[in-house]
N, C-alpha and C positions, 0 to 999 in steps of 0.2 A: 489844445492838446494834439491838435489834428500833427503840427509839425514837428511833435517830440519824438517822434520814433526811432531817431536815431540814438538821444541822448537815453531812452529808455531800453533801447536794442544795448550800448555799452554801458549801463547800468547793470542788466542783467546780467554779461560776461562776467562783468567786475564782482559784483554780489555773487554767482554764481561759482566763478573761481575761490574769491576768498574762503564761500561754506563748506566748498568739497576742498582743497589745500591746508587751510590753518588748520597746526596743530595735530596732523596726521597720523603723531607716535601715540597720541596722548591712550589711543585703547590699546592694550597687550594682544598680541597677534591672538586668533581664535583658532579652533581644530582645524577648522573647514579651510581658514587661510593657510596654514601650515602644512594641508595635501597638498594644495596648490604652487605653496612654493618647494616642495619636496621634489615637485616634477619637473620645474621650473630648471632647479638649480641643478638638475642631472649634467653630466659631464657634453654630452650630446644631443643632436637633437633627436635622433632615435629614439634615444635612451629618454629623453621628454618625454616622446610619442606612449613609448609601452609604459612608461611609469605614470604617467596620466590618465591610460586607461584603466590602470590598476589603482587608485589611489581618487579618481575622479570614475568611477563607472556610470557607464552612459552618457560621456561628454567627449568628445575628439578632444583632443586638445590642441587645440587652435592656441585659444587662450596662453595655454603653457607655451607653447612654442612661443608668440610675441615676447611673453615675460623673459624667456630663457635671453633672446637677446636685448631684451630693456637692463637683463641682470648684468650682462656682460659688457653694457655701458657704465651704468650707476650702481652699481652694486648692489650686496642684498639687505642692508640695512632698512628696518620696517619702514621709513617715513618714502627712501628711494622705490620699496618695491609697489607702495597703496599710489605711488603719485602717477602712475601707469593710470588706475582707475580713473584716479581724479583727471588727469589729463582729458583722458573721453568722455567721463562726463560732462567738462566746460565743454568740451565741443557739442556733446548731443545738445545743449541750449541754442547754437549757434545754427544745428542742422533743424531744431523745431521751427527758428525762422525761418528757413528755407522751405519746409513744408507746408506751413501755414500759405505761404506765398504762392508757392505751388498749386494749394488744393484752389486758393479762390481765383489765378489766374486763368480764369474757366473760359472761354470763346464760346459767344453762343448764350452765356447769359448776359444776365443784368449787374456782374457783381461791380460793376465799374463804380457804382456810386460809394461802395465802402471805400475807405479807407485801409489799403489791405496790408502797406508798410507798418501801418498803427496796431492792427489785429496780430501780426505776424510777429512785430516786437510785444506786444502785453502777453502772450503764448510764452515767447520764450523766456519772458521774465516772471511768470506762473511756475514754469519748469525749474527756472533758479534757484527756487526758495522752496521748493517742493521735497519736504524730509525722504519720501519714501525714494527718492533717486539721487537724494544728498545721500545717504546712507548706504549707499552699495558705491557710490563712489568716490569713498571711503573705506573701502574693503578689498583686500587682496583675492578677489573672486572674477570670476567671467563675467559676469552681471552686466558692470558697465560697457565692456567691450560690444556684447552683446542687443544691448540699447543703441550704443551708435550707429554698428553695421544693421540695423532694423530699422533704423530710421533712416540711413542711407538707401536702403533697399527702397525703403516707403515713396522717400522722393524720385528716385527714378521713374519706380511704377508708376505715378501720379504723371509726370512727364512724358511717359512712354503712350499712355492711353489718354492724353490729353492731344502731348499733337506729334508725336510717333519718334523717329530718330535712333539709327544701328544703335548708338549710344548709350541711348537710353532705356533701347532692350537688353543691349550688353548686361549692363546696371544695374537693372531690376532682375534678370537672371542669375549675375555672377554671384550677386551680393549676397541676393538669396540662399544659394549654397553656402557662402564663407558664412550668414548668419546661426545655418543650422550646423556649421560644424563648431560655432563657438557654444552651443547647446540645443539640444535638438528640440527644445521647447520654441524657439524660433521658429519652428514650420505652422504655430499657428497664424503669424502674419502673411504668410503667403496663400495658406489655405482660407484666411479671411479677405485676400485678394481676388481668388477664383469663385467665390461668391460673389463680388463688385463686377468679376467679370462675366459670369454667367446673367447678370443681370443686363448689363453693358449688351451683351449679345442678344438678347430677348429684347428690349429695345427696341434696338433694330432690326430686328426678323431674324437675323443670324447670316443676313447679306452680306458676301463679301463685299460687294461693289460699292457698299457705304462704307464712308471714312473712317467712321466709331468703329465698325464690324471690323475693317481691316485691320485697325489699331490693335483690337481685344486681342483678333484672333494670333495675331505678332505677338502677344505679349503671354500668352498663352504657350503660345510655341517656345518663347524666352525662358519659362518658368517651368515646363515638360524636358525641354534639355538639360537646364542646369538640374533639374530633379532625378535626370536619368544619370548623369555623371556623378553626382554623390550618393546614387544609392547604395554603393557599395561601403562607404562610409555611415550612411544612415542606419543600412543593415546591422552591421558590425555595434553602432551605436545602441540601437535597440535590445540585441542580443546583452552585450553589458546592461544596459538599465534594467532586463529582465532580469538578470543573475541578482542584479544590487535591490530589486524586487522581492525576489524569493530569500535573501540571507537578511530580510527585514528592514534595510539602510530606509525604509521611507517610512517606518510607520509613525515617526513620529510627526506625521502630517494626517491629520483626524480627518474625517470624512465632511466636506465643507455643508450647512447647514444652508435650506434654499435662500436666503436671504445674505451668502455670501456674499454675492457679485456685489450687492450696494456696500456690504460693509469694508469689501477694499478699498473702494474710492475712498471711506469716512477715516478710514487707518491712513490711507496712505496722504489726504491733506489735514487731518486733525478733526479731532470732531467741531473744533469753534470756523475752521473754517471751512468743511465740508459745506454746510447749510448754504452760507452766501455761496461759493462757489457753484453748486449745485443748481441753487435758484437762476443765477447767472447761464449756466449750462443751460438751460430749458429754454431759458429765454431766447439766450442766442441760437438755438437750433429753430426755434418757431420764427424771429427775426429773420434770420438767414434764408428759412425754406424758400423762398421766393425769390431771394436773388440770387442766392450760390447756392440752389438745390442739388448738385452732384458734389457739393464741396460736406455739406449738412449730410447728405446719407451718406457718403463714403466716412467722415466720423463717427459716423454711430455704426457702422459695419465693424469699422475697425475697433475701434472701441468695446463692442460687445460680443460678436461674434467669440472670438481666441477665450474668452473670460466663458460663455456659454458651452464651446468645446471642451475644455476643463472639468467643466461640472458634470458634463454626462459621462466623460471617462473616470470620474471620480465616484461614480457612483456604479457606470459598468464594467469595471477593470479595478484601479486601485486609485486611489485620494492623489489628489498630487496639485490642486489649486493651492497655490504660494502667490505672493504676488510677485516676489522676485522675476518668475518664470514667465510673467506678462507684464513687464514693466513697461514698454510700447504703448500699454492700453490707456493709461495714463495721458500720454499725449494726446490725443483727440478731446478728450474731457477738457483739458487745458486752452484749447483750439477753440473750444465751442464757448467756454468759459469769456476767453478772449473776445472771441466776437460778441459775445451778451454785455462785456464791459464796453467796447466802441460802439455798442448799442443804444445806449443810454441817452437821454434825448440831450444834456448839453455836456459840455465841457468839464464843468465843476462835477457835475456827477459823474462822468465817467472819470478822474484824477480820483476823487473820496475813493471810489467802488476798486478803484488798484491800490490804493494807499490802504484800505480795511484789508484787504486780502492778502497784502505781502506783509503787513505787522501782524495778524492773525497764525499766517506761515509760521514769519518767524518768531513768534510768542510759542507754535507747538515745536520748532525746532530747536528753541533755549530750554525749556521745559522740559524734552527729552536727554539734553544735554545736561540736563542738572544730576541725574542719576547715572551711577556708574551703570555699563551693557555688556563690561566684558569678563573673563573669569582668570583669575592671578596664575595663568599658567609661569611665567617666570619666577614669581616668588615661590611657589608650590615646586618647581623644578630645582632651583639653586637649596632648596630644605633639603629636599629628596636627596640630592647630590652629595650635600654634607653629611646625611645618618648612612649613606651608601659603602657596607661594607669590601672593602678591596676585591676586586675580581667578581661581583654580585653587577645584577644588571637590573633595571629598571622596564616597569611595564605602563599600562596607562589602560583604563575603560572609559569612552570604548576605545580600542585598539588603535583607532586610526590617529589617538592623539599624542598618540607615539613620537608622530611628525614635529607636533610645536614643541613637546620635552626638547628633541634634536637642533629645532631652533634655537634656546633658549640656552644649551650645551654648550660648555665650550667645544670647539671641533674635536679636539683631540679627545671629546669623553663620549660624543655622539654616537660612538659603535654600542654603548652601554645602554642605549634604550631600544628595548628590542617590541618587538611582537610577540605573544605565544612564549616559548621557554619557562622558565623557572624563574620570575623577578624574586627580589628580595622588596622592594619597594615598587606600592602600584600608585599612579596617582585615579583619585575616584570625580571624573567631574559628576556633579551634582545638580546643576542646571540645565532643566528643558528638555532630557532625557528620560524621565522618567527614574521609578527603580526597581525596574526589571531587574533581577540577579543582583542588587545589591546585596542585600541579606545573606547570600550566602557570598561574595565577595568578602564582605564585611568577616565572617567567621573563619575563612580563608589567613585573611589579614586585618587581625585583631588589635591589630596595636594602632591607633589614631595618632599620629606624630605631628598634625599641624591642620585646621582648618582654614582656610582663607575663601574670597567668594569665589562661587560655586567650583570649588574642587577640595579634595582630601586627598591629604599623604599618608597613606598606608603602609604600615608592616608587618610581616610576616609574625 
């Protein structure tokens, strides 16, 4: 197995692209996709910029802006606008190799005896079949974008304070910023970086005239610049996410129970294969500590720190651990995962121990796929459209699903679904929301003209 690396490295691409690309229309676009592409598709980029802040609060619209010119390539048809995500996602597999490679290319240790092409491909072929980052790249959301430029950034950093280079400070700084302007949930990779580096520095006494010391303290100074240059972006960022705070947009994120942290990794590989994975994870970090011991704790920095910072602002501020918003974290697990599988004392077991855990994958990623995820906003739209009497307009709770009605419109009737006004027909999603204010929605618009999953056509 020692010499498959490559064939396992384009395995992974190949499995990897096919699970985020096939079949990409098959869910009907969601609410959340439909702000996205609402700001997307504005005439300008301006016009992206403010309608994304209003329609995504708390998120720059970075995002939007790429989309706006992916849109003005390939159009806005659903399978053209998700294949953006999916694109970054095959790539983020492509830049786990590269990190993997990175963290154990250590000078200074022992890690020469691994196999590190081996480790670095079983990692990114972990990441391939891994639902919870198949899943967002398959969705017309920031997510994915967001994962790649984190891991871009990751690898830099890892090159920067390994063995220095303008380059690679550039890289680790620039990225850093463009990460946190595609959500500012991004900044806990960096701020789980200033922990490696604070440690980095302790180390060393805090000497410049050591190599380590001077490397941190560059890299440091890379990561205080680019943080100075967006903070007026960051500002302006938070300011929204307060406002979308205070008019309730988060509560439907429940206050995480302490035993959250573990239950993301068991969600995000399955619970069948959480177990082996996990066990693998231990091992490979106990394996490892002695020959790639900065490669071993800088994943488990990464890994838990951003996930720990969550939980305390969830508990001293407001809720907001999702795993979407740390999807990064994910990789290191996968990393250490990796290393516990080329750990394995021969050959056969280490081939069994990746072949259990990529049909485990993908047995929880068929299994997912067996049950519908999305809600009939086009069938619920084109009903609506039809009992919609002449010169009447159309509403939607919550409000912001306004958006996907308009997708689903033909253009020339899209003025007809408004915000606020006076609808004649509301569509009621029913899924994941709760039913705050239905009841009295419900008596509002008494008339039930069609249920479908999770939405209702209402009328007046």
């Amino acid at each position: 197995m020692r010499r498959l690396w490559l064939p396992i490295l384009i395995l992974a691409l190949a499995a990897g692209a096919l699970l985020r690309f096939a079949d990409l229309g098959a869910n009907e676009m969601s609410a959340d996709e439909a702000a996205t592409w609402a700001a997307a598709a504005a005439p300008t980029v301006a016009q992206v910029i403010a309608l994304g802040e209003q329609l995504n609060p708390g998120k720059i619209a970075a995002h939007e802006v790429l989309l706006h010119w992916w849109i003005a390539m390939f159009g806005e048809g659903l399978v053209a606008l998700r294949s953006l995500s999916a694109l970054l996602g095959t790539l983020a597999i492509l830049l786990v190799f590269w990190i993997a490679r990175e963290l154990l290319d250590a000078p200074g240790e022992s890690s020469a005896r691994l196999n590190v092409n081996l480790i670095a491909a079983v990692a990114a072929m972990l990441l391939a079949v891994s639902l919870v980052t198949i899943k967002y790249s398959r969705e017309l959301r920031m997510y994915s974008l967001m994962l790649a430029v984190s891991l871009g950034q990751a690898g830099f950093f890892i090159r920067a304070v390994r063995r220095g280079g303008i380059g690679n400070y550039l890289g680790a700084g620039a990225l850093a910023g463009a990460a946190i302007a595609v959500n500012f949930f991004a900044i806990l990779i960096p701020a789980a970086e200033a922990l490696w580096l604070a440690y980095l520095l302790a180390r060393s006494g805090f000497r410049p005239k050591a190599a380590e010391s001077r490397r941190a303290w560059k890299v440091a100074i890379a990561l205080a610049i680019a943080g100075a240059a967006f903070a007026p972006l960051v500002r302006a960022e938070l300011r929204n996410g307060g406002a979308a705070v205070d008019r309730g947009m988060l509560q439907w994120i429940g206050r995480p129970a302490l035993w959250e942290p573990f239950a993301l990794f068991n969600k995000a590989a399955g619970s069948f294969a959480f177990l082996p994975l996990a066990a693998l994870a231990v091992y490979g970090a106990i394996r490892g500590w002695r020959v790639a011991h900065d490669a071993v704790a800088f994943a488990l920095v990464w890994m838990w720190a951003p996930i720990l910072m969550m939980m305390i602002v969830s508990y001293a501020i407001a809720p907001v651990l999702v795993e979407r918003y740390v999807l990064s974290c994910f990789v290191p697990f996968y990393f250490l995962a990796a290393l516990g599988v080329c750990e394995l004392s021969s050959g056969g077991a280490r081939g069994a121990a990746l072949a259990a855990i990529v049909a485990l994958s993908l047995g929880h990623i068929f299994s997912y796929a067996r049950k519908p995820h999305d809600i009939q906003w086009r069938e619920a739209t084109a009903i609506a459209l039809e009992h919609l009497p002449p010169g009447a307009t159309l509403g939607a709770r919550p409000a912001y699903a306004v958006e996907v009605m308009r997708y689903y419109l033909p253009p020339a009737q899209r003025a007809r679904a408004q915000r606020g006004g006076n609808p004649s027909i509301v569509l009621l999603e029913e899924r994941g929301r709760g039913d705050a204010g239905h009841a009295a929605l419900r008596q509002e618009f008494p008339v039930t003209i069609a249920r479908l999953r999770g939405v209702a056509v209402l009328e007046r």
